[in-house]
TORDREN-590255 format. One line per field, with one value per residue: residue number from 0; residue in three letters; z, y, x of N, C-alpha, C in turn. Coordinates in nm, 3 decimals. Atoms other than C-alpha are relative to their C-alpha. Example, Ala and Ser with C-alpha at 12.3 -4.5 7.8 and 13.67 -1.06 7.14 Angstrom:
<zanus>
pos c(0, 1)
code c(Ala, Ser)
nzz c(0.000, -0.006)
nyy c(-0.119, -0.119)
nxx c(0.089, -0.082)
cazz c(0.780, 0.714)
cayy c(-0.450, -0.106)
caxx c(1.230, 1.367)
czz c(0.000, 0.073)
cyy c(0.120, 0.109)
cxx c(0.090, -0.077)
</zanus>
This chain:
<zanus>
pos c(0, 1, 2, 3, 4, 5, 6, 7, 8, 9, 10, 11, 12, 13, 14, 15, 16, 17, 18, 19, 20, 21, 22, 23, 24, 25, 26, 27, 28, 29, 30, 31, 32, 33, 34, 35, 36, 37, 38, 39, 40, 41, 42, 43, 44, 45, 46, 47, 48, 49, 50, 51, 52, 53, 54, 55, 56, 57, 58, 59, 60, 61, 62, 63, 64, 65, 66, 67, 68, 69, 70, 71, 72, 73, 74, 75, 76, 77, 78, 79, 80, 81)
code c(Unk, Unk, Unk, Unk, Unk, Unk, Unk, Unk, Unk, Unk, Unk, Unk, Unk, Unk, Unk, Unk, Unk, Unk, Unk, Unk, Unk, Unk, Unk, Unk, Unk, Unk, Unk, Unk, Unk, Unk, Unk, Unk, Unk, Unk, Unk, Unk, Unk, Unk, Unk, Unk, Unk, Unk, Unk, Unk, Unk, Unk, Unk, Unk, Unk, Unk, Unk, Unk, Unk, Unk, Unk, Unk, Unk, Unk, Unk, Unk, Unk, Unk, Unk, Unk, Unk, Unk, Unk, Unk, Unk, Unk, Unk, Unk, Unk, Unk, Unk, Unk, Unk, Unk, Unk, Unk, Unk, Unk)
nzz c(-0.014, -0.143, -0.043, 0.034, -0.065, -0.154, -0.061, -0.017, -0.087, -0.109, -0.017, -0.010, -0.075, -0.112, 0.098, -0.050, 0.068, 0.093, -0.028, -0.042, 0.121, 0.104, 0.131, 0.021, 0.004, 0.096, 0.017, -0.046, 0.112, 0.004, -0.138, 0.037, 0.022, -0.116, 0.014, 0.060, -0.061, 0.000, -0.008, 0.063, -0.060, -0.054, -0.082, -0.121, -0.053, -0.084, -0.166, -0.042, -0.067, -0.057, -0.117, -0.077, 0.034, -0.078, -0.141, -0.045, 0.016, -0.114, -0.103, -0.022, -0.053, -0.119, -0.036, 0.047, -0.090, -0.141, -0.033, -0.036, -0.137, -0.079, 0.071, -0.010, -0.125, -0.073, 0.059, -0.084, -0.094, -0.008, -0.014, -0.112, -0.104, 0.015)
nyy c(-0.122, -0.082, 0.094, -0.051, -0.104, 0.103, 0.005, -0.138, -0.093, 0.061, 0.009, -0.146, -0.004, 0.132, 0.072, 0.163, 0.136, 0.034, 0.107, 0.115, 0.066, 0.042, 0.015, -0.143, -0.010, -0.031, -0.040, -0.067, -0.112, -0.045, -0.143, -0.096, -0.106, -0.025, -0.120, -0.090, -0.141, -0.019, -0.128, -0.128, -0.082, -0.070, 0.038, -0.031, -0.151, -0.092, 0.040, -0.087, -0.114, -0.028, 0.114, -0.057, -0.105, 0.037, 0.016, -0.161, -0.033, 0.039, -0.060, -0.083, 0.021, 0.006, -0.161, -0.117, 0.000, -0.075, -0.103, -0.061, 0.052, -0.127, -0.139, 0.056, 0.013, -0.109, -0.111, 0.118, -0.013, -0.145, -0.008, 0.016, -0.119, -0.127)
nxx c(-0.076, 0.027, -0.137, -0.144, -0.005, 0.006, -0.145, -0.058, 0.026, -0.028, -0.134, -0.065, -0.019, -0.051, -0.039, -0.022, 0.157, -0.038, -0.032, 0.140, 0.076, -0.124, 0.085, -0.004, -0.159, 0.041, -0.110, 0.010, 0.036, 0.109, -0.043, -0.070, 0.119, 0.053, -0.019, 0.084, 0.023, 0.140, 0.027, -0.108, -0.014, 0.101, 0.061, -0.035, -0.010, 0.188, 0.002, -0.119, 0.067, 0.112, -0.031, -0.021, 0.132, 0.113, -0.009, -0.006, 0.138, 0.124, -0.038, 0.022, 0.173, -0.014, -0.006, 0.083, 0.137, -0.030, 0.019, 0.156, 0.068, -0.042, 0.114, 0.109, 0.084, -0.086, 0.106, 0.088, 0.014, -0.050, 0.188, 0.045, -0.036, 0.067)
cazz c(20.828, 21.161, 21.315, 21.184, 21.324, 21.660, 21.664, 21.556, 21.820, 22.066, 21.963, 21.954, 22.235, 22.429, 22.268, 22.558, 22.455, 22.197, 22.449, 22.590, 22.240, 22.018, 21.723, 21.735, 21.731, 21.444, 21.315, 21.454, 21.122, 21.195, 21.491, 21.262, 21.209, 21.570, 21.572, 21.322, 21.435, 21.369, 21.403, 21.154, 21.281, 21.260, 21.471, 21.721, 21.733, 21.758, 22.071, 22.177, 22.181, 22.233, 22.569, 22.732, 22.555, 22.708, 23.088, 23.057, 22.926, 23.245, 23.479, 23.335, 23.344, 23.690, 23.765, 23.582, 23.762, 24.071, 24.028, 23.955, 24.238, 24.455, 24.274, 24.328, 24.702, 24.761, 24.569, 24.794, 25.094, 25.029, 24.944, 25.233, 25.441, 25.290)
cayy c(8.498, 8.586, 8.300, 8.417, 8.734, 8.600, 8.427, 8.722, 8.910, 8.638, 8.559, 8.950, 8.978, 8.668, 8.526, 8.258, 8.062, 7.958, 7.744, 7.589, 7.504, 7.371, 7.361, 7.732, 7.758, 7.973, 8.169, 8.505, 8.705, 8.645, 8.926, 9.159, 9.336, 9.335, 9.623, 9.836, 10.153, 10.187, 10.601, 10.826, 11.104, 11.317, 11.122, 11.186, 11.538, 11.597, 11.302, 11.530, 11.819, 11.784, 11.554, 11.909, 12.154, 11.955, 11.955, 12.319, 12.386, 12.205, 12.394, 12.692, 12.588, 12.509, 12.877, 13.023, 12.837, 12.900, 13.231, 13.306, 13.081, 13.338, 13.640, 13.462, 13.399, 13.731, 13.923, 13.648, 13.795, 14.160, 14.127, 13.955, 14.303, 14.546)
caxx c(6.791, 6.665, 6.862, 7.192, 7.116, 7.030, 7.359, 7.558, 7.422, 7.509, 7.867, 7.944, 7.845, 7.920, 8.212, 8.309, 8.012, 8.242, 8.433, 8.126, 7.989, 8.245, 7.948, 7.982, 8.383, 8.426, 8.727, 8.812, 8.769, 8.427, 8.455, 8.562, 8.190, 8.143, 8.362, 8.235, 8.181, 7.750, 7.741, 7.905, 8.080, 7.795, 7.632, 7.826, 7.883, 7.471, 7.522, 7.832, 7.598, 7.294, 7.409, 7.572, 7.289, 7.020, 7.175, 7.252, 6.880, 6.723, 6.956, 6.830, 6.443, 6.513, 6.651, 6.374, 6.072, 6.265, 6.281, 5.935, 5.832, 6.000, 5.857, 5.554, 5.522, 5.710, 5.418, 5.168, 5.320, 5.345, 4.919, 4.901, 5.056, 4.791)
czz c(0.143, 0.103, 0.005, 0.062, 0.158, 0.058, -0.033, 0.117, 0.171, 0.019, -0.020, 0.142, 0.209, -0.079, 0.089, 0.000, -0.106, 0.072, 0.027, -0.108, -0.094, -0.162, -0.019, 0.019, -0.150, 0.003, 0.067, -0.124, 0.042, 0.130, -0.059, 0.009, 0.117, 0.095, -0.065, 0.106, -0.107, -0.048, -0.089, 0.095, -0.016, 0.099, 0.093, 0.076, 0.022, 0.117, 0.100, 0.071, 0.039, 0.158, 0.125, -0.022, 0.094, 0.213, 0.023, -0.004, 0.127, 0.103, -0.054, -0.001, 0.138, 0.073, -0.032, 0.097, 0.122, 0.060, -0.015, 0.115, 0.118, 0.007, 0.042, 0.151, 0.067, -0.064, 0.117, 0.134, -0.002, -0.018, 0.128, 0.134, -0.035, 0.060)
cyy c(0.052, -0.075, 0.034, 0.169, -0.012, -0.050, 0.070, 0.037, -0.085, -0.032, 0.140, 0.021, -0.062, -0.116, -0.153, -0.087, -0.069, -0.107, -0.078, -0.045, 0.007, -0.014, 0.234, 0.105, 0.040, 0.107, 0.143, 0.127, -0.025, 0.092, 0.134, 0.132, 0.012, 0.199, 0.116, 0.093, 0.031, 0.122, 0.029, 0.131, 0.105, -0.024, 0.042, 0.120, 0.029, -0.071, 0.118, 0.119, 0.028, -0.062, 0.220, 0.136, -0.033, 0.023, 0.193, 0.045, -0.037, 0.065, 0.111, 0.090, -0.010, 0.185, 0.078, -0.033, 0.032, 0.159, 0.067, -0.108, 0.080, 0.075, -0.025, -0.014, 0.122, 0.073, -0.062, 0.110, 0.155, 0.018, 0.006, 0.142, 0.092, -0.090)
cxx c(-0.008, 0.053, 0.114, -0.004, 0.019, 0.137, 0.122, -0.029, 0.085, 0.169, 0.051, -0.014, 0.029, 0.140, 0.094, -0.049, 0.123, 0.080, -0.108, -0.053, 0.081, -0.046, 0.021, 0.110, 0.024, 0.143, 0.000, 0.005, -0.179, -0.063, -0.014, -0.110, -0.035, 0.077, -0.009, -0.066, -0.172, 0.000, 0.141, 0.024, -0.079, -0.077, 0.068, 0.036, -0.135, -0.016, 0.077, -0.034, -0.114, -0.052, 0.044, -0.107, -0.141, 0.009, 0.008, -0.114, -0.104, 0.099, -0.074, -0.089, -0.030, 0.050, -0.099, -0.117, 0.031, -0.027, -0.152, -0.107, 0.009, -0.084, -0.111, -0.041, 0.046, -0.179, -0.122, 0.021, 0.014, -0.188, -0.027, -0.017, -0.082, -0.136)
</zanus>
């Protein structure tokens, strides 16, 4: 079984091998599962969103440590003046 997997994997995604090896010349219904769509459409709306949730969330970890890095060497240098 783990053979036939193996060469699935290889004629999906190599399927000019099939000229070079004429033992492995094989009809083109057997293609057909290579397109199969894997992810249900749920899947792809939590990729969908959690792809522009996540970039917005580190821009606005990045604004926050920024800003108390500021805050931070501003308070530093206002000690420093007394």
């Amino acid at each position: 079984m783990c053979c036939c997997q193996e060469e699935n994997l290889i004629l999906c995604r190599f399927p000019e091998h099939l000229n070079q090896y004429p033992l492995l010349a094989i009809g083109n219904e057997s293609f057909s599962h290579c397109q199969d769509s894997v992810l249900h459409p749920r899947d792809y709306a939590f990729f969908l969103l959690i792809g522009p949730a996540s970039f917005l969330a580190s821009i606005l970890i990045c604004l926050l440590l920024g800003s108390l890095a500021v805050a931070y060497n501003h308070l530093l240098n206002e000690l420093c003046y007394w």
